[in-house]
MARZARO-412719 format. One record per residue (C-alpha): residue in three letters; x, y, z. Coordinates in steps of 0.001 Angstrom, whole numbers, plus 500000, padded with zeros to 6 digits. Layout:
N
ALAXYZ
...
! end
This chain:
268
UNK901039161012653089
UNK901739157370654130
UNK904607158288656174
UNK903206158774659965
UNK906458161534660628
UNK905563163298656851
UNK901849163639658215
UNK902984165199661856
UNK904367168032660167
UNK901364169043658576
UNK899340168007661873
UNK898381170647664394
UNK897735168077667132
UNK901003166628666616
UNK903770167862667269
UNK907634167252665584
UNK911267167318666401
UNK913837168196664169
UNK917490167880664421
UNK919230170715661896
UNK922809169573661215
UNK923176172068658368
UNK925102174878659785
UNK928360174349658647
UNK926896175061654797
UNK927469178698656315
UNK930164178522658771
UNK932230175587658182
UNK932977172660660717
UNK931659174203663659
UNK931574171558667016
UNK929145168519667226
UNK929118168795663334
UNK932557168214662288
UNK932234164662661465
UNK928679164753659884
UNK928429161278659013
UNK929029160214663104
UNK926257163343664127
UNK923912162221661949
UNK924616158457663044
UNK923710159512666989
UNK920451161054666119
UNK917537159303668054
UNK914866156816666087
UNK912093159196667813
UNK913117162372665686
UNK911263163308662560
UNK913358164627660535
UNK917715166049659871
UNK918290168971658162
UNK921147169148656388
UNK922731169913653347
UNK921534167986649936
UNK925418167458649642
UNK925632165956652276
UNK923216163042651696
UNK925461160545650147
UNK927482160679653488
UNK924612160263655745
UNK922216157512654258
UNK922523155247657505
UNK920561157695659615
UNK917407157594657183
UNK918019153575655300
UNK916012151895658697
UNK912479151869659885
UNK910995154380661024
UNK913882156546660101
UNK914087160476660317
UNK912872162361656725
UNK915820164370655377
UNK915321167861655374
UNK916841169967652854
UNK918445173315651989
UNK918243174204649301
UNK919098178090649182
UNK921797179857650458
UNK922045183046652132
UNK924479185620653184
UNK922322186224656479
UNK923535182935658661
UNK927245183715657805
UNK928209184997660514
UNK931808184093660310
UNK932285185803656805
UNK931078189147658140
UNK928563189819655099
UNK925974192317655589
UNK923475192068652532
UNK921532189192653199
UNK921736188406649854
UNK919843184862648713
UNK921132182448645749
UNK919672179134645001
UNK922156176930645964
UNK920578173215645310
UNK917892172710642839
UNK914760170643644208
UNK914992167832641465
UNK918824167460642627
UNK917925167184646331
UNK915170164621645306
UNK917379162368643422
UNK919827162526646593
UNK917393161165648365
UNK915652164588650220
UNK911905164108651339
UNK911272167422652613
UNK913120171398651491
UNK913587174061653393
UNK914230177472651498
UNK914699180725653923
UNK913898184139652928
UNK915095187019654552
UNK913932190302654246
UNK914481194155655270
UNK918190193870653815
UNK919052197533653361
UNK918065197122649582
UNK914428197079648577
UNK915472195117645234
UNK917875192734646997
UNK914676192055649415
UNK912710191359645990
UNK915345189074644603
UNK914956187069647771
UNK911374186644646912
UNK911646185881643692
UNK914044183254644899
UNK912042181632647344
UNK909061181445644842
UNK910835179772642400
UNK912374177293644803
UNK909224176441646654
UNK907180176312643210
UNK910184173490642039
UNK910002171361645266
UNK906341171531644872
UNK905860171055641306
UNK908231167559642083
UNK906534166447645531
UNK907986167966647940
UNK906758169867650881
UNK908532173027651769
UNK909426174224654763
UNK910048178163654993
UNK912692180266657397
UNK912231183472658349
UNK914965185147660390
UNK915430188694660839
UNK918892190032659286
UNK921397190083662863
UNK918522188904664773
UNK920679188545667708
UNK921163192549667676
UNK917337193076668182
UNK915571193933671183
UNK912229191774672238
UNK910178193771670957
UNK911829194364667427
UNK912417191137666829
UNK908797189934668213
UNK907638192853665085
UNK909837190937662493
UNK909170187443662821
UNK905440188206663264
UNK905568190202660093
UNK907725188050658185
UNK906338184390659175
UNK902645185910657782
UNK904360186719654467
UNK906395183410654068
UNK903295181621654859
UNK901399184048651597
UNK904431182763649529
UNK903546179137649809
UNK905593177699652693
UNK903795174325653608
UNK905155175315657527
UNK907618177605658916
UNK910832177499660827
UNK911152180696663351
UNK912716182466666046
UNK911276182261669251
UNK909400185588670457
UNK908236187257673747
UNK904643186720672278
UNK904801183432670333
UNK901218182906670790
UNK900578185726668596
UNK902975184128665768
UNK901395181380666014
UNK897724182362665711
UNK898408184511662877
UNK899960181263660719
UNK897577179489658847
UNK900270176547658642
UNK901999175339661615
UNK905105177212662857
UNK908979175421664092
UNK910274176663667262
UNK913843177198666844
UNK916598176050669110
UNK918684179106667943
UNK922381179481670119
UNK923496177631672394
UNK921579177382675850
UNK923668177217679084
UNK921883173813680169
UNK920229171017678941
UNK917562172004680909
UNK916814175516679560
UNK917397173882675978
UNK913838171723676979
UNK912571175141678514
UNK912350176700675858
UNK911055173870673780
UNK908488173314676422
UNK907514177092675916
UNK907460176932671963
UNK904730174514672041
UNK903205175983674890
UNK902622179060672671
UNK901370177221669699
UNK904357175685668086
UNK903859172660665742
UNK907088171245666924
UNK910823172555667093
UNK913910172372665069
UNK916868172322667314
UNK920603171468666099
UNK923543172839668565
UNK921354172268671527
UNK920634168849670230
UNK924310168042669147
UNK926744170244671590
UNK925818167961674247
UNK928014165052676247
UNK924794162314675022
UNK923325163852671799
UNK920764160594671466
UNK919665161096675576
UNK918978164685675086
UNK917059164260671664
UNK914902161387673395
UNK914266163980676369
UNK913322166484673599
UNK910958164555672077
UNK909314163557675204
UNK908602167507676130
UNK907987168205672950
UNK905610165067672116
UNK904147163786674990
UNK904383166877677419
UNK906844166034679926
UNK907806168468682279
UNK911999169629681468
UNK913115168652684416
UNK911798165122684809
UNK913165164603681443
UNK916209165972682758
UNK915920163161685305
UNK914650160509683171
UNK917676160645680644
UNK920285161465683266
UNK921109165090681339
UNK924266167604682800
! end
């Protein structure tokens, strides 16, 4: 662990940002993404890592060929669950990227997501059995593993539901071997938090209304225990993607209130 940004993920008094560009793997082009190679070129030096698609590496290598350069985050599974534009309702997993394929593309760190409470108890096994063998591949080769939980149509649940599921579900991703975990923001994060032996990503999720409640609710994440966030249209849906980012990573690193980093970067 030479690399200062491969150590803060793994360090619970540091925190990290990550940018998540990998959305249209599910949806298609969707805005701030349509280009990828131009997103990924306007993501700040002080971010730690870009999520993305291993396919998507070749087309990206200027955002991670410089000093100090973001890691590239993988995906390497593929799920039914964050389609929401192809109406499935299975949340059926497949591995969609080996780990020794992402590693020759040039991926330092995978993410695999399981999902759980799918309507089918052996669909919800297959999912587990997927994850294992995809985290046990990226490890066996090297690679750390980031795991995502998120609830099946998560943003049908109540606070208190969902609060139930990601507390239950981060707890058993972290039992399967996930190295840290990428996560839904709940009404008692805290709790999440405390009950993760490995340190928990505070997602971004849809869009916020302002910049400003975008670096609320990072502010909150870590307030509650959060090793860092993982935010991607809130990072890239803006008029200055690398002036927001730089604003997140101040709030999310070095504990600046929102809105002087509002002011400081000049956000809408």
């Amino acid at each position: 662990m030479t690399n200062i940004r491969f150590e803060r993920l793994f360090n619970r008094n540091e925190r990290a940002v990550i940018v998540a560009m990998d959305h249209c793997l599910f949806d298609g082009p969707i805005e701030g993404m349509i280009n990828l190679t131009e997103a990924a070129a306007k993501v700040a030096p002080c971010v730690d890592g870009i999520l993305l698609s291993p396919g998507m590496l070749p087309y990206c290598q200027d955002a991670f060929n410089y000093k100090g350069a973001p890691m590239a985050v993988v995906r390497l599974n593929w799920s039914t669950t964050y389609c929401s534009k192809l109406h499935y309702k299975e949340g059926a997993t497949a591995a969609a990227f080996s780990a020794a394929e992402a590693l020759r593309l040039g991926a330092d760190v995978a993410l695999v997501s399981l999902t759980l409470e799918t309507g089918s108890e052996s669909n919800d096994a297959n999912n587990v059995a997927v994850f294992r063998k995809i985290c046990r591949e990226a490890k066996d080769l090297g690679m750390p593993v980031i795991g995502e939980y998120f609830p099946p149509e998560a943003e049908t649940l109540g606070a208190d539901e969902l609060h139930e599921k990601i507390y239950l579900g981060t707890r058993i991703i972290a039992e399967l071997g996930a190295d840290l975990i990428k996560t839904l923001y709940t009404r008692d994060f805290p709790a999440v938090t405390a009950s993760s032996p490995v340190p928990v990503l505070g997602l971004g999720a849809a869009k916020l209304p302002t910049q400003f409640a975008a670096l609320q609710l990072a502010a909150d994440e870590v307030a509650a225990g959060a090793g860092g966030v993982v935010f991607g249209r809130n990072a890239l849906q803006v008029p200055n993607p690398p002036a927001f980012q730089q604003a997140l990573c101040d709030v999310v690193k070095r504990g600046m209130a929102p809105d002087a980093a509002v002011a400081k970067y000049e956000l809408e």
